[in-house]
DOSE-675613 format. One record per residue (C-alpha): x, y, z. Coordinates in pm, 1 decimal, padded with zeros to 6 digits. Layout:
<nodes>
          X          Y          Z
          X          Y          Z
...
</nodes>
This chain:
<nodes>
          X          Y          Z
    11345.9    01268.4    07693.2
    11230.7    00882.0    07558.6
    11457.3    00995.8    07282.9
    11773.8    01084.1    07470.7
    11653.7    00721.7    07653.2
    11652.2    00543.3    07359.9
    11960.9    00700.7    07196.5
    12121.7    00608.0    07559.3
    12227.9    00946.5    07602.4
    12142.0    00981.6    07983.5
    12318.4    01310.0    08068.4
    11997.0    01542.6    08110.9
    11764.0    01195.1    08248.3
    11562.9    01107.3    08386.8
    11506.2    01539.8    08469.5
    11369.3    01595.1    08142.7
    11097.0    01298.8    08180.4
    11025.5    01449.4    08568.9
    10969.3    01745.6    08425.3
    10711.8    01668.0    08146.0
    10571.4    01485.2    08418.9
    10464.9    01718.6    08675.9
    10329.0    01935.2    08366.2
    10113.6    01646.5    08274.9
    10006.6    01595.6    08654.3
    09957.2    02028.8    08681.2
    09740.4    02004.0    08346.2
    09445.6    01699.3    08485.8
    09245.7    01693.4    08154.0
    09225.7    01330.5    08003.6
    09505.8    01378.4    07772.6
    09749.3    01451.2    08001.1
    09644.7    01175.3    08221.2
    09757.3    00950.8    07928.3
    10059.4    01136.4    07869.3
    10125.6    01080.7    08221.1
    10058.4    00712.9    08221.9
    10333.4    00681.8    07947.4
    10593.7    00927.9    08123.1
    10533.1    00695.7    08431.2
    10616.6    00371.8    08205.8
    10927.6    00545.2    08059.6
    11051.9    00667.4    08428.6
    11009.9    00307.2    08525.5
    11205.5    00169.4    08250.6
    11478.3    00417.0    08281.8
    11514.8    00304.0    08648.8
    11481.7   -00070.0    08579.3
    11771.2   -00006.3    08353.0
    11950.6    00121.2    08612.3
    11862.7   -00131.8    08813.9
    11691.8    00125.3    09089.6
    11427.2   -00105.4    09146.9
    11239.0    00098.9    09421.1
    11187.3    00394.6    09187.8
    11099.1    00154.5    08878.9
    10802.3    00013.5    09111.9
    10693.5    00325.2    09178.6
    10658.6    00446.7    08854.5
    10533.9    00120.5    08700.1
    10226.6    00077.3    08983.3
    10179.1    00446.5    08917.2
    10165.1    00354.2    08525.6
    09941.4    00047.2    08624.5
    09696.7    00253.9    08849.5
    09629.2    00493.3    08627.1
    09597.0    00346.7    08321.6
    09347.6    00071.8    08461.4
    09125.5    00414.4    08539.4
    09153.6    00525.6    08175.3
    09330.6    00300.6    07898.6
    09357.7   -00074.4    07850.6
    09640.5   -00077.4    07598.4
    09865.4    00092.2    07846.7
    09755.0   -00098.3    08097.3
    09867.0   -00431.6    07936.1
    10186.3   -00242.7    07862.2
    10177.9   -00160.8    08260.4
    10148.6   -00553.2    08377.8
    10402.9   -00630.4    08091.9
    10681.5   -00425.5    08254.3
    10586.3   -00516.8    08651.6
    10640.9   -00903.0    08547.9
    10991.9   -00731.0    08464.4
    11094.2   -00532.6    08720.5
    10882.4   -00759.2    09021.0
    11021.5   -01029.5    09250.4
    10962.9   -01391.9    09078.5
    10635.9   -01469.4    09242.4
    10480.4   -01162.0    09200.8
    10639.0   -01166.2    08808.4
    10454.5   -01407.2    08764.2
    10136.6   -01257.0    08903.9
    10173.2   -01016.0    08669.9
    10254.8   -01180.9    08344.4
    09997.7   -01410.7    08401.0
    09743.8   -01051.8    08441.1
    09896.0   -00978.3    08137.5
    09851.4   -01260.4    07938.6
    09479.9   -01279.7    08039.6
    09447.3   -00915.0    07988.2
    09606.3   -00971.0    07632.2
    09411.3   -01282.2    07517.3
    09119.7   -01077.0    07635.8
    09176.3   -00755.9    07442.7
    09307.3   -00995.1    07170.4
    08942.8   -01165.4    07160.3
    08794.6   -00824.9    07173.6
    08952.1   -00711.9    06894.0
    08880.8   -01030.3    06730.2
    08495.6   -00959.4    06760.3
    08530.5   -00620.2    06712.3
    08700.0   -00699.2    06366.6
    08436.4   -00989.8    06285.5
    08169.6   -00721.3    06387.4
    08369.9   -00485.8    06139.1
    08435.7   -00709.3    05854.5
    08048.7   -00830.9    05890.0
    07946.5   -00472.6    05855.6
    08157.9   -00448.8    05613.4
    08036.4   -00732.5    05425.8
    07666.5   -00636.9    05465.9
    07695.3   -00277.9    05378.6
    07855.0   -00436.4    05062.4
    07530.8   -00612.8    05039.3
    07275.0   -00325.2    05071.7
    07546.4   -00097.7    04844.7
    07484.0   -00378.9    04594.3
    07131.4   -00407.4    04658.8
    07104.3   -00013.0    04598.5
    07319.9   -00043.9    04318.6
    07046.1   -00312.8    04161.3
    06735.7   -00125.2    04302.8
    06905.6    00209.6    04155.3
    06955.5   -00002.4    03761.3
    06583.2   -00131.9    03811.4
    06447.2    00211.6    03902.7
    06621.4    00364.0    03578.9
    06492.3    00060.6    03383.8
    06155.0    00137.5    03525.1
    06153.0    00479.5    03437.4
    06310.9    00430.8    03085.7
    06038.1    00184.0    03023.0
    05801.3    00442.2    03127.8
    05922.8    00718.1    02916.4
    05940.3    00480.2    02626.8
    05571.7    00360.4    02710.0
    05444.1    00670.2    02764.8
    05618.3    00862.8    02448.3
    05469.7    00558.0    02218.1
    05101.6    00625.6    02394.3
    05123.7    01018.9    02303.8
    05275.0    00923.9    02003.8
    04990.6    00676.8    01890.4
    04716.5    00897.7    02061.7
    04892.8    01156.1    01821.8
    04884.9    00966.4    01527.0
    04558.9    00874.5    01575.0
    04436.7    01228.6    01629.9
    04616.1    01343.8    01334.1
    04452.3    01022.2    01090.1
    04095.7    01134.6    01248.1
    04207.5    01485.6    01166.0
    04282.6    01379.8    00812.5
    03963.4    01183.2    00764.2
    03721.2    01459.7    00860.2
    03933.6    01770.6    00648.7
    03885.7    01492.3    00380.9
    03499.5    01409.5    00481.0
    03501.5    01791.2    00465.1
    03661.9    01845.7    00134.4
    03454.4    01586.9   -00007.7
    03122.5    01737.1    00082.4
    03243.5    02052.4   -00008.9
    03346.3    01911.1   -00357.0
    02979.0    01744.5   -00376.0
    02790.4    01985.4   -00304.1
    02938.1    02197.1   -00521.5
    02912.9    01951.8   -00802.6
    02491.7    01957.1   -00689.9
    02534.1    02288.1   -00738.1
    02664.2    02309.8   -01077.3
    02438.6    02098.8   -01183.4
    02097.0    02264.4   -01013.4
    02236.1    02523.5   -01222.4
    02326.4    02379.7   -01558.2
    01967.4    02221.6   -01494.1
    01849.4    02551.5   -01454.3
    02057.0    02705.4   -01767.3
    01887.4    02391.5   -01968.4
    01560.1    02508.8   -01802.1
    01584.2    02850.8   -01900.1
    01713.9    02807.2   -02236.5
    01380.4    02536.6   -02313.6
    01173.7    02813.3   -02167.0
    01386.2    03099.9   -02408.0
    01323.5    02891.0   -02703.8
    00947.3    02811.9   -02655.5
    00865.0    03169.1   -02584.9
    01031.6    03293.0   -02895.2
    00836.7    02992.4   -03080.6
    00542.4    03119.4   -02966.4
    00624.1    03509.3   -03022.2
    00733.8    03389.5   -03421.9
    00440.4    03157.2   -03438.3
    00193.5    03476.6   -03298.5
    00392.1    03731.2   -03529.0
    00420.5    03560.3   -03879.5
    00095.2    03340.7   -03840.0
   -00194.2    03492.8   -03628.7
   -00059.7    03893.9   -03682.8
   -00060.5    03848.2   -04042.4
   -00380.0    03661.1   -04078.9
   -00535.1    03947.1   -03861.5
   -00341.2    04183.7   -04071.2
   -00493.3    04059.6   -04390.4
   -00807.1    04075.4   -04254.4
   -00815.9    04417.7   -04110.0
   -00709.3    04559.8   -04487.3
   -00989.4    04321.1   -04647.3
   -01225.7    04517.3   -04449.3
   -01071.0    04822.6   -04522.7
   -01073.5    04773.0   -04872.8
   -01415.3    04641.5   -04857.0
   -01544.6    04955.9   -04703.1
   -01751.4    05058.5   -05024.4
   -02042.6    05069.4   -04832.8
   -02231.3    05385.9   -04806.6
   -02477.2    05358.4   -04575.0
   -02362.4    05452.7   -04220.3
   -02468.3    05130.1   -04079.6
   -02241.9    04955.9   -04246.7
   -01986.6    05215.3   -04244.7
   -02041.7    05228.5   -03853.4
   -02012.3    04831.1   -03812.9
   -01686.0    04835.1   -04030.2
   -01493.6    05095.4   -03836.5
   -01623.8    04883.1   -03514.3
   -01487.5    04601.8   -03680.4
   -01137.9    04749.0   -03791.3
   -01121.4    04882.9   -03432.4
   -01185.1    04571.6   -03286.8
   -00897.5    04409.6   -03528.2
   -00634.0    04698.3   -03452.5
   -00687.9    04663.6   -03040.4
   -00640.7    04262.4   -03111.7
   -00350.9    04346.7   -03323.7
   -00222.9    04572.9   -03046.6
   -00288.3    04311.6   -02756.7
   -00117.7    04030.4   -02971.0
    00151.2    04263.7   -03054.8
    00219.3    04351.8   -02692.4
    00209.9    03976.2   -02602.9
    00441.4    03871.7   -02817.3
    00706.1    04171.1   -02744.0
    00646.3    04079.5   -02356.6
    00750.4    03711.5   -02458.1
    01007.9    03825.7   -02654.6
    01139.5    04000.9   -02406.1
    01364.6    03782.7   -02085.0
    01216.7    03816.9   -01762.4
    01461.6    03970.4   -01504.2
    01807.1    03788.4   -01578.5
    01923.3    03593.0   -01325.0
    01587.6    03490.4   -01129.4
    01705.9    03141.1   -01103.9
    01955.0    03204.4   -00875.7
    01748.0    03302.3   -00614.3
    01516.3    03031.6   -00669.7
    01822.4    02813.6   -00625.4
    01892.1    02981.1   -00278.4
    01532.7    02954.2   -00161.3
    01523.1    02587.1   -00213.6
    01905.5    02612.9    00000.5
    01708.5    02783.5    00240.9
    01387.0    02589.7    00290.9
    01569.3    02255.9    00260.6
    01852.2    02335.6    00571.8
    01583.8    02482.0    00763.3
    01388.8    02220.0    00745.3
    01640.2    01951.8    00802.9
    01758.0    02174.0    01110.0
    01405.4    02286.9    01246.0
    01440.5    02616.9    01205.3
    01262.4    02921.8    01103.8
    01362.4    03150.9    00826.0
    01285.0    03535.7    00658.4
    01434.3    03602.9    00328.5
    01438.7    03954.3    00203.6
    01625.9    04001.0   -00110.0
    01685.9    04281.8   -00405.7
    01473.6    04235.8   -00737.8
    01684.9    04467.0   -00906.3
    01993.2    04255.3   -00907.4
    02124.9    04084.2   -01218.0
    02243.0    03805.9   -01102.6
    02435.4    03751.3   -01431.2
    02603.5    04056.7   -01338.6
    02820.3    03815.1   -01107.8
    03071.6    03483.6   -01221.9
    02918.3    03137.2   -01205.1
    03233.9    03116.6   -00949.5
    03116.0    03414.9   -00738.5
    02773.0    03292.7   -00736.1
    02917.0    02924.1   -00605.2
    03087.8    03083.7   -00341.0
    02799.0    03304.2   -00231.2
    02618.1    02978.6   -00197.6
    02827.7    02777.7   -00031.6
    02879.0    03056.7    00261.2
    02524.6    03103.5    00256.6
    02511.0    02728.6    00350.2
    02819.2    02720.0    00558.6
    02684.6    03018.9    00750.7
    02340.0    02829.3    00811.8
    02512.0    02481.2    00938.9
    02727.2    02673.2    01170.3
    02421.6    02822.2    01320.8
    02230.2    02452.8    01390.6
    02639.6    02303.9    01533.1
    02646.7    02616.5    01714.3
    02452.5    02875.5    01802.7
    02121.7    02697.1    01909.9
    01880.2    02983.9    01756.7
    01504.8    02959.3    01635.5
    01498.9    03203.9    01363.7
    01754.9    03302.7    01028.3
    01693.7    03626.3    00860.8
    01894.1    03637.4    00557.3
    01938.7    03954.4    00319.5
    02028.5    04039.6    00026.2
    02047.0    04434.6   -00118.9
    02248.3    04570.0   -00373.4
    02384.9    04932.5   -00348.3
    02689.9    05123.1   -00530.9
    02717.4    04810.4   -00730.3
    02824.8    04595.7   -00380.3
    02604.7    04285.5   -00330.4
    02533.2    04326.1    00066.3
    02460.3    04001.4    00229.4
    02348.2    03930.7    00595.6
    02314.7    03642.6    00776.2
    02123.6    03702.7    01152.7
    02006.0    03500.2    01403.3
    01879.8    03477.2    01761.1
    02134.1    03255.7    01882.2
    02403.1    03182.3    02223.3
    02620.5    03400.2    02006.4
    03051.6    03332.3    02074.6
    03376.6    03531.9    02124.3
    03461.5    03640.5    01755.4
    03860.0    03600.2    01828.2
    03851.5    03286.0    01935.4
    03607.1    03123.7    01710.7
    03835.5    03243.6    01398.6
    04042.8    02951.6    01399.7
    03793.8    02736.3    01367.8
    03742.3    02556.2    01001.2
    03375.2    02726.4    00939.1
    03515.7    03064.7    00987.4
    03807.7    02995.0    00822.2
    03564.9    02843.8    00501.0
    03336.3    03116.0    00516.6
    03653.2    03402.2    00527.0
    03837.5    03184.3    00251.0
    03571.6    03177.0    00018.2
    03487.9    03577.9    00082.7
    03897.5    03626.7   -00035.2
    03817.0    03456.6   -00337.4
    03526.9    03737.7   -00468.7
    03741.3    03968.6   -00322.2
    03469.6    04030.8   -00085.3
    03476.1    04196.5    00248.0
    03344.9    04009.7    00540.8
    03254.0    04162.7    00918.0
    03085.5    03932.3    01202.2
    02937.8    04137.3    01526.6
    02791.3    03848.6    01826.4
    02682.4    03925.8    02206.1
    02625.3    03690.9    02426.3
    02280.0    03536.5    02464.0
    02143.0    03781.7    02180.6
    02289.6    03649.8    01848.7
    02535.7    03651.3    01585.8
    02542.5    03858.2    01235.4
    02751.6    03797.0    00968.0
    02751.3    04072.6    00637.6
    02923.5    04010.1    00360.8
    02977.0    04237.4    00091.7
    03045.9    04152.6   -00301.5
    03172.9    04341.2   -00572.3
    03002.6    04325.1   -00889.8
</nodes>
């Protein structure tokens, strides 16, 4: 219809706007009251054109009454058209309404846009606050990261140096005290040899000096036996006897000197002197029950280092470790296998987990080396034994 209006094709008005009307008026929800309020202005506009100024009032006080109830926009629109279509005085009336209306919704709007444009302006503000508190958290936690990486990688690299410094504290001692015991046993070669040397001294000095002079003796005798009378005779043979049992001692002597005493001995001197020293220095009590029919030279000067050196690890794990009283430590031979156990009394451990550490791993290490075989059996709160077996 405001189409046909405005195209000033009449021929179907104002019908079509009556129409749209009275569905708006059937309808009563709030949109249809403001499509009402706007049919209303139209109506009164067509009829103002047409100069029916009874109808145009009526439609443009409906317009007015209506949209003073619901909408201030149309109502301005309202007072705009009754200054129109009214008489002068009351024109006036209106246009001044309008006017104050307008300035009104004019400073309204002018608030309402300040109000705007300040919330605009301060939700710039926080936005750019967030931004900056959003940078200064990610600064704050890349600072962090970077602190905290370079404190796990000092407290790393500080691990690792201590680490270093006590496998190397380690290494050392194990290269000293296996220096000590090279030379405990080179002192006990040079020992052995003196001893070697002396005794066959003695055995040559017995043999060519005192067995011959005894020797010569017994055949001056002998050949002196002219003697009839059976005194004599008697006291001769005593004599001879006497010479041959000396001859026979002397002769036994000097074979027994001649002979070595069971080879290898000074090893387990050496290990008795390990023994009484670390128990000592660790307060601890000790039983050592060992083979005499090993030869000990039977076995490498390596395999006899390494024997050592777990017979010591074994005993310092025992003090860091197992708090026991007591070490029993054998020694047997059998099917030409050296068998060696190490027992005590102590807390005992879990056998998995302990094998990662670096006194099992020494102990197993060293075992590989003599091709050895090596078995450890602990309970709780009864003890821990360790046997090692070594091929000969």
């Amino acid at each position: 219809a405001n189409t046909l209006f405005l195209s000033k094709n009449y021929e179907r008005l104002p019908d079509l706007y009556l129409k749209a009307l009275k569905i708006c008026d059937s309808l009563g929800d709030n949109s249809a009251k403001y499509n009402s309020i706007v049919i209303n202005q139209h109506l009164a506009e067509y009829y103002h054109t047409f100069n029916q100024k009874d109808s145009a009032k009526y439609y443009a006080y409906r317009a007015k009454n209506i949209s003073e109830e619901y909408h201030n926009d149309d109502l301005l629109k309202s007072l705009l058209l009754l200054s129109k279509i009214e008489d002068d005085r009351t024109a006036v009336k209106f246009y001044n309404a309008y006017i104050k209306l307008n300035d009104s919704l004019v400073k309204v709007e002018r608030t309402t846009r300040n109000k705007f444009a300040r919330i605009r302006f301060e939700t710039k503000e926080i936005e750019q606050k967030n931004i900056q508190i959003a940078r200064e958290k990610l600064w704050l936690t890349i600072i962090s990261i970077i602190i905290l990486t370079s404190a796990i990688l000092i407290y790393i690299i500080i691990n690792q140096r201590s680490k270093n410094k006590e496998l190397q504290f380690v290494q050392k001692q194990q290269e000293t005290n296996e220096e000590i015991y090279n030379l405990m046993l080179t002192q006990q070669e040079k020992i052995e040899e003196a001893r070697i040397l002396e005794k066959k001294n003695i055995s040559q000095e017995l043999h060519d000096g005192v067995l011959g002079r005894l020797f010569g003796t017994r055949l001056s005798l002998d050949s002196l036996n002219m003697a009839t009378s059976a005194e004599a005779i008697e006291t001769r043979n005593r004599y001879i006897q006497d010479l041959q049992k000396i001859e026979n001692d002397i002769r036994k002597v000097s074979h027994e000197l001649n002979t070595d005493f069971i080879s290898g001995s000074g090893f387990v001197d050496i290990i008795k002197s390990l023994l009484e020293t670390q128990t000592k220095a660790y307060k601890l009590n000790y039983k050592f029950d060992y083979d005499d029919s090993i030869n000990w030279e039977d076995l490498t000067n390596k395999n006899k280092i390494h024997v050592y050196r777990i017979l010591q690890e074994s005993i310092h794990n025992i003090f860091k470790h197992a708090n026991a009283n007591i070490i029993k430590i054998g020694i047997q031979l059998k099917n030409n296998v050296i068998l060696v156990s190490i027992k005590d009394d102590g807390s005992g451990f879990d056998v998995n987990k302990a094998k990662s550490g670096i006194g099992l791993k020494n102990i197993n290490s060293r075992v590989e080396e003599i091709n050895g075989q090596l078995s450890i059996e602990s309970v709780k709160d009864v003890g821990t034994t360790v046997k090692i077996r070594v091929p000969i």
